[in-house]
C-alpha positions as CSV (number, residue, x, y, z in Angstrom):
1,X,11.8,104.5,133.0
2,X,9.6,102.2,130.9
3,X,9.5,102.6,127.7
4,X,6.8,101.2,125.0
5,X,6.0,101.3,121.4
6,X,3.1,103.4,120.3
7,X,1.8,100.6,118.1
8,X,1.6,98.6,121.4
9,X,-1.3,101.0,123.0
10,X,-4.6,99.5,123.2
11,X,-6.5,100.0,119.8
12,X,-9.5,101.8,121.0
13,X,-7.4,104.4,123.3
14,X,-4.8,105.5,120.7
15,X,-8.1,105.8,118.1
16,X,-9.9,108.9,120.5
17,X,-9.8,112.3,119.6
18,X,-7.8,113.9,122.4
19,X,-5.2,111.4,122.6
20,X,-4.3,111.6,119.1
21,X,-4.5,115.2,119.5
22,X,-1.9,114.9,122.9
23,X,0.8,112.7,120.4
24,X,0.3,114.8,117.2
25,X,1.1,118.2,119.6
26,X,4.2,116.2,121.3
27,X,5.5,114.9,118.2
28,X,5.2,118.3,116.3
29,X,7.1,120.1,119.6
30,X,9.9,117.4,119.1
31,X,10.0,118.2,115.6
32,X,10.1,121.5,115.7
33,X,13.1,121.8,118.2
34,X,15.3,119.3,116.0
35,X,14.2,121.9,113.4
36,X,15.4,125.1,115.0
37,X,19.0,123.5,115.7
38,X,18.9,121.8,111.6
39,X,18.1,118.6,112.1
40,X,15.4,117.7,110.3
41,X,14.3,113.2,111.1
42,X,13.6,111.9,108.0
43,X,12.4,108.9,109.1
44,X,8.2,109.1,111.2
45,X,6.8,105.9,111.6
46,X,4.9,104.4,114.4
47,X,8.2,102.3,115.2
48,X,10.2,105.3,115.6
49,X,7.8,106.9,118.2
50,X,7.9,105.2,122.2
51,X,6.0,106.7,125.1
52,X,7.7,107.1,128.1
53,X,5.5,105.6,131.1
54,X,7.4,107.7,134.0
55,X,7.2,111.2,132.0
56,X,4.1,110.2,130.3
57,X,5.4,111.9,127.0
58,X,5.9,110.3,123.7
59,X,9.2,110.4,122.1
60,X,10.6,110.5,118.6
61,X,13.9,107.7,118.4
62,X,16.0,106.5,115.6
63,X,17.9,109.6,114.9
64,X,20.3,107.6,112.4
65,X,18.0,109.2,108.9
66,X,18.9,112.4,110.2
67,X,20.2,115.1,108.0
68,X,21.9,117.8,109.5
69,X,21.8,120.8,107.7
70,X,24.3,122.5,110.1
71,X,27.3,121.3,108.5
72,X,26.7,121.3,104.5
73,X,24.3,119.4,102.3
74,X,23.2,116.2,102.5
75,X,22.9,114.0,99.2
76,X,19.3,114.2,98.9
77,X,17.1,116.3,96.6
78,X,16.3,119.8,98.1
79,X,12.3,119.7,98.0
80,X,12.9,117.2,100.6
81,X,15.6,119.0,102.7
82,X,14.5,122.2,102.4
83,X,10.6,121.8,102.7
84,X,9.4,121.7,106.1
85,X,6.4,120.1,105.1
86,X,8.7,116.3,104.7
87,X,8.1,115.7,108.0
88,X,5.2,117.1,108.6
89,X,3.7,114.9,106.1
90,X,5.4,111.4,107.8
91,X,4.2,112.6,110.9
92,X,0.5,113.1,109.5
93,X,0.7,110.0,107.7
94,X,1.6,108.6,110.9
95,X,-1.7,109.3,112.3
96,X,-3.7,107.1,110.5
């Protein structure tokens, strides 16, 4: 499998409409199952997001921000924890 950095797609195809729209939906369905087993990333940047050539999916790496809110509380301050909008907002930011 061949593996590639999202900042390394050419400029004018990662800048149209539906293809922004295909990583955004991938990204939030990634998200969203770390969620539902509480994990939540911490950490959505462009580095930390690779497309997979042979699935043709992108894919969030770098799981070592993590906070897993499985097994107690994580030193951090709870708006951040316990708001799901954290990572929806480094993801958003990501976007642009």
């Amino acid at each position: 499998m061949i593996l590639g950095k999202v900042q390394d797609l050419p400029k004018g195809l990662e800048r149209e409409n539906r293809i922004i729209q295909t990583i955004m939906r991938q990204l939030v369905f990634a998200l969203d199952g770390l969620h539902s087993t509480g994990i939540v990333h911490r950490d959505i940047k462009p580095q930390n997001i690779i497309f997979s050539e042979g699935s043709s999916t992108f894919k969030i790496i770098d799981l070592g921000a993590t906070a897993d809110l499985r097994v107690g509380i994580n030193y951090i301050p709870k708006e951040f924890l316990l708001d799901p909008r954290y990572s929806f907002l480094s993801i958003s930011n990501t976007r642009y």
